[in-house]
LUMMI-371707 format. One line per 5 residues: number of its first residue (from 1); for each residue y, x, z negated of N, C-alpha, C, CB. Coordinates in pm, whole numbers, plus 50000, padded with zeros to 5 digits. Atoms other than C-alpha are relative to their C-alpha. Glycine has a CB too. Layout:
NUM) Y X Z Y X Z Y X Z Y X Z | ...;
***
This chain:
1) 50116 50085 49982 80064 45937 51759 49940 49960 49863 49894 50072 50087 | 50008 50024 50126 79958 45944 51409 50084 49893 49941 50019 50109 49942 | 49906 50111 50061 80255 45757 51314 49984 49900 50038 50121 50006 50010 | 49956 50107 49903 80230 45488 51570 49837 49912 49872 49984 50046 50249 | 50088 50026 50054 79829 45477 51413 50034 49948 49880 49930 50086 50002;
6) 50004 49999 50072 79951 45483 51093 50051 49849 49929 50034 50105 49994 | 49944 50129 50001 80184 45171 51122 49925 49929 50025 50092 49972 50064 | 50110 50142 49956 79883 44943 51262 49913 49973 49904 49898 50018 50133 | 50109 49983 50216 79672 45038 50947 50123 49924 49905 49978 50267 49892 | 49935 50035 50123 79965 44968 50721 50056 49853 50030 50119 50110 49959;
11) 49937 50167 50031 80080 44622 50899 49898 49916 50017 50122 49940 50102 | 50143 50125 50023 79701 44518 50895 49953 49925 49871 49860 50070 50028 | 50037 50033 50165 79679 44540 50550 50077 49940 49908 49978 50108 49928 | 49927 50088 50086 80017 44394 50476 49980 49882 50079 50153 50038 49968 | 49999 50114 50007 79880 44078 50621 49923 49967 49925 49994 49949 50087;
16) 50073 50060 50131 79631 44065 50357 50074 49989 49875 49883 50082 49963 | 49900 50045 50085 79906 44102 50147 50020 49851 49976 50113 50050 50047 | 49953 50110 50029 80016 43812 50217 49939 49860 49986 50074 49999 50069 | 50061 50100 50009 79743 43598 50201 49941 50001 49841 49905 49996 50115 | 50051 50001 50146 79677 43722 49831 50153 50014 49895 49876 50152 49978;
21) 49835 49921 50057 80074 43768 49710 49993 49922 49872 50182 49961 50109 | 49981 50031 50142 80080 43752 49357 50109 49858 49980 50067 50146 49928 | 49892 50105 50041 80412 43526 49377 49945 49893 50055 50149 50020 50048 | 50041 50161 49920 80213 43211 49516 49933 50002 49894 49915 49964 50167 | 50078 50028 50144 79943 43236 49201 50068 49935 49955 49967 50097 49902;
26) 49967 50082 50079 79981 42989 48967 49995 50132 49872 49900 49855 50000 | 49922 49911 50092 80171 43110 48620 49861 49987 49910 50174 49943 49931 | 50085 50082 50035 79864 42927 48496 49850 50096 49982 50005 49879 50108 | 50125 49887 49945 79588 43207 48490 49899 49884 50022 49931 50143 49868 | 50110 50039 49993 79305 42915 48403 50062 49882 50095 49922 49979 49862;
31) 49949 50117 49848 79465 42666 48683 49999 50130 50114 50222 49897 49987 | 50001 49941 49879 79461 42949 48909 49867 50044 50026 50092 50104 50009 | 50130 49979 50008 79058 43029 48838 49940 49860 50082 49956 50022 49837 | 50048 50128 49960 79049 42668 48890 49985 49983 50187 50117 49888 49928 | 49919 49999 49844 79241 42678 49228 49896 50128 50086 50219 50067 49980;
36) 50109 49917 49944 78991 42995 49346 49888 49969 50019 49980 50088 49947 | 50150 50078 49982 78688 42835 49267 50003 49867 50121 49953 49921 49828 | 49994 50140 49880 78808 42522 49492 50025 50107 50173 50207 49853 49951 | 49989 49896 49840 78915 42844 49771 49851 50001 50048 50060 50200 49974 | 50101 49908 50006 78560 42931 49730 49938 49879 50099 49927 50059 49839;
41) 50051 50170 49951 78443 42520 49846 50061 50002 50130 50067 49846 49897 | 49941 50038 49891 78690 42490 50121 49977 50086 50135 50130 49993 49965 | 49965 49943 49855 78645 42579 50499 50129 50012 50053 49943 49928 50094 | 49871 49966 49921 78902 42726 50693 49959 49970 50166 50048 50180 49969 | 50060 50040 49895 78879 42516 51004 50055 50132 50135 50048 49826 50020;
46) 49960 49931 49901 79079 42762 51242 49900 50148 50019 50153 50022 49971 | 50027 49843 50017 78838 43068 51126 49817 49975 50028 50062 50080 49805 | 50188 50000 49958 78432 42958 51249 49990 49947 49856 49886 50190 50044 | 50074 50103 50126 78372 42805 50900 50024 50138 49905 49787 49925 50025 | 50006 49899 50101 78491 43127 50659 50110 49931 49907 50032 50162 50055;
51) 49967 50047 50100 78587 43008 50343 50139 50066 49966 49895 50014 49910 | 49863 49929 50021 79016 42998 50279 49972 50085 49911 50120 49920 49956 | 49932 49967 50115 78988 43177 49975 49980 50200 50088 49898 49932 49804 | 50027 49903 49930 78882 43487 50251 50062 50023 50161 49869 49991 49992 | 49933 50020 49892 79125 43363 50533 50114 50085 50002 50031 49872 50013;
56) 49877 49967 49976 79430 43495 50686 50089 49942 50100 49995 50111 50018 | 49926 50060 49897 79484 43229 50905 50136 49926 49894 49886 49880 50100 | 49849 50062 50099 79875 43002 50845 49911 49840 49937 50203 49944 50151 | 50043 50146 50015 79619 42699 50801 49883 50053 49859 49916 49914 50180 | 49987 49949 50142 79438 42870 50517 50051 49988 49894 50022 50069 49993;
61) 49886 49925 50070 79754 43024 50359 50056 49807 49995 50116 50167 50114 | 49908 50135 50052 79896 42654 50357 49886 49913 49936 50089 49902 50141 | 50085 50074 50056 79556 42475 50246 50034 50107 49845 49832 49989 50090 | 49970 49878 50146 79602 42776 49942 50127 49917 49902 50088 50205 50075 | 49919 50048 50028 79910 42622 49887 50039 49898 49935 50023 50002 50058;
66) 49993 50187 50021 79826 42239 49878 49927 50020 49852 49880 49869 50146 | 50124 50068 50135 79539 42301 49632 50091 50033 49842 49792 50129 49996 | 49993 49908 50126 79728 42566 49395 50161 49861 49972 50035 50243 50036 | 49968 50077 50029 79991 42301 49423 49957 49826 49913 50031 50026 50082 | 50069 50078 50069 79795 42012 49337 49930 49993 49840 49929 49996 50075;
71) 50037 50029 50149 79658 42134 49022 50099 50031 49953 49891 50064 49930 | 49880 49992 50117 79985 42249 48894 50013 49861 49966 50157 50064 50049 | 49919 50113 49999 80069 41891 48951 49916 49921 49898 50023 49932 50147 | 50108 50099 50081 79743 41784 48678 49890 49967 50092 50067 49851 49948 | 50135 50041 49903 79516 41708 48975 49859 50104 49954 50047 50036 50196;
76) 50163 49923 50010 79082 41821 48934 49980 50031 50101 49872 49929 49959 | 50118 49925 49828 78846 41979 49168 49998 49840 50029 49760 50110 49971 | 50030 50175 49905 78719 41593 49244 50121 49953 50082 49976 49845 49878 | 49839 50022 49954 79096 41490 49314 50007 50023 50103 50106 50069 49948 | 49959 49851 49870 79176 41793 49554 49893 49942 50090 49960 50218 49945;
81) 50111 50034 49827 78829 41724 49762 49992 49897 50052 49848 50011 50005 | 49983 50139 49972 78861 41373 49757 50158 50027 50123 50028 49893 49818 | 49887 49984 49875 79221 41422 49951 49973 50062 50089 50115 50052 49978 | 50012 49892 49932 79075 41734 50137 49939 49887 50128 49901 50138 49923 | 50097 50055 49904 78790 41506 50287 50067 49905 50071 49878 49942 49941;
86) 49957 50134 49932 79011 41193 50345 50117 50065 50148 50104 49881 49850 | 49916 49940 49857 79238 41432 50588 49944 50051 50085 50092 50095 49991 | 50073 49904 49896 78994 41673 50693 49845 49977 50056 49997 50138 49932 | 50136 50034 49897 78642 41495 50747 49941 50071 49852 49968 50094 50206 | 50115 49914 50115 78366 41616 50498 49945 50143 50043 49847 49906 49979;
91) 50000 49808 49936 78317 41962 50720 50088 50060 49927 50056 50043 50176 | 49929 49855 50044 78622 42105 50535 49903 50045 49875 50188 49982 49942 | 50100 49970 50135 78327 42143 50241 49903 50092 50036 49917 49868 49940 | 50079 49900 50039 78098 42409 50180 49913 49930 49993 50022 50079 49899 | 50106 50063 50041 77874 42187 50039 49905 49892 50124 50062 49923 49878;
96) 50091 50076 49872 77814 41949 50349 49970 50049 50071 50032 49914 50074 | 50040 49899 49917 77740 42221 50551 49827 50008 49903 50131 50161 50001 | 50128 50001 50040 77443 42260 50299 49891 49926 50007 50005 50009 49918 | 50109 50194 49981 77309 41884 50308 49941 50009 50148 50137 49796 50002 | 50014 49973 49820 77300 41976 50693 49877 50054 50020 50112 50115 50077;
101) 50144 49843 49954 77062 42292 50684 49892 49943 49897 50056 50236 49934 | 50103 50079 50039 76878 42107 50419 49935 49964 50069 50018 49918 49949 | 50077 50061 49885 76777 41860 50654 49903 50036 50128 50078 49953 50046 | 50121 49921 49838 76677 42084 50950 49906 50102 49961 50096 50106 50142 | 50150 49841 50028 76464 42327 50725 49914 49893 49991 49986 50141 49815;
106) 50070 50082 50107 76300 42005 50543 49900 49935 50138 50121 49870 49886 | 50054 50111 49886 76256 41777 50893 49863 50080 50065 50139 49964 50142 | 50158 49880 49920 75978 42063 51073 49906 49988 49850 50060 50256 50049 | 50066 50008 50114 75813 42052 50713 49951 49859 49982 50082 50047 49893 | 50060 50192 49987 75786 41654 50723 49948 49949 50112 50115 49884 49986;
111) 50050 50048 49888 75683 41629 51070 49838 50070 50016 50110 50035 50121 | 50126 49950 50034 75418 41888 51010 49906 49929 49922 50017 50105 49944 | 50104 50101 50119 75265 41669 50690 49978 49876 50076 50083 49948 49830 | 50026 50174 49938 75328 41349 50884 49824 50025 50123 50214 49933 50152 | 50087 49966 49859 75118 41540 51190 49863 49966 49929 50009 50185 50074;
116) 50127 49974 50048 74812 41631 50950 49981 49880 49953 49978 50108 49906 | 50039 50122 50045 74834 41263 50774 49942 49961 50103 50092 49912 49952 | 50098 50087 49857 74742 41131 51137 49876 50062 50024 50075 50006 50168 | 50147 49972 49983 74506 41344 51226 49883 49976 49901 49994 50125 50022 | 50088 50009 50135 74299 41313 50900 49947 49888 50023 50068 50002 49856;
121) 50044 50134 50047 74267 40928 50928 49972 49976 50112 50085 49901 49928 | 50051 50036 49894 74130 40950 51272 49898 50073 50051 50081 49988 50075;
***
């Protein structure tokens, strides 16, 4: 029984293996900082909105792929998101998720001021 345990622990953890396997890094240490920091931006649509660079889904592990490919190839961060968005919609971003919650903290805060402008001038 132990053993059986022991194997479910050890083939849980070699799927994180494989979503971090040294042999996919770029040879590139500062193209591969590059390529992490863009993991860090990107949604992983199959996973509720958790950022690939923390995925283990195959849609992840292949977005991992495109980007760390792409900058080998000379491509920037702008580049990469620019293609990301034109396939995936502006949701695969981190960042438009922010412009979002912006809006819905800000809107109760502007409807409140708008409220008290009326009342005041009446």
């Amino acid at each position: 029984m132990q053993n059986l345990i022991f194997l479910v622990i050890f083939f849980l953890l070699c799927g994180n293996v494989l979503a971090l396997s040294p042999q996919e890094r770029l040879a590139n240490p500062k193209q591969e900082e590059q390529a992490r920091q863009i993991f860090l931006q990107v949604k992983c649509l199959t996973c509720q909105g958790q950022v690939i660079e923390n995925s283990d889904s195959d849609f992840a592990y292949s977005l991992r792929q495109f980007i760390r490919k792409e900058i080998a190839n000379g491509k920037n961060e702008a580049e990469i998101k620019t293609m990301l968005i034109k396939n995936f919609g502006s949701h695969i971003l981190i960042s438009s998720q922010k412009k979002v919650y912006l809006v819905l903290i800000l809107m109760p805060i502007l409807l409140i001021f708008l409220h008290y402008l009326v009342r005041r001038k009446h």
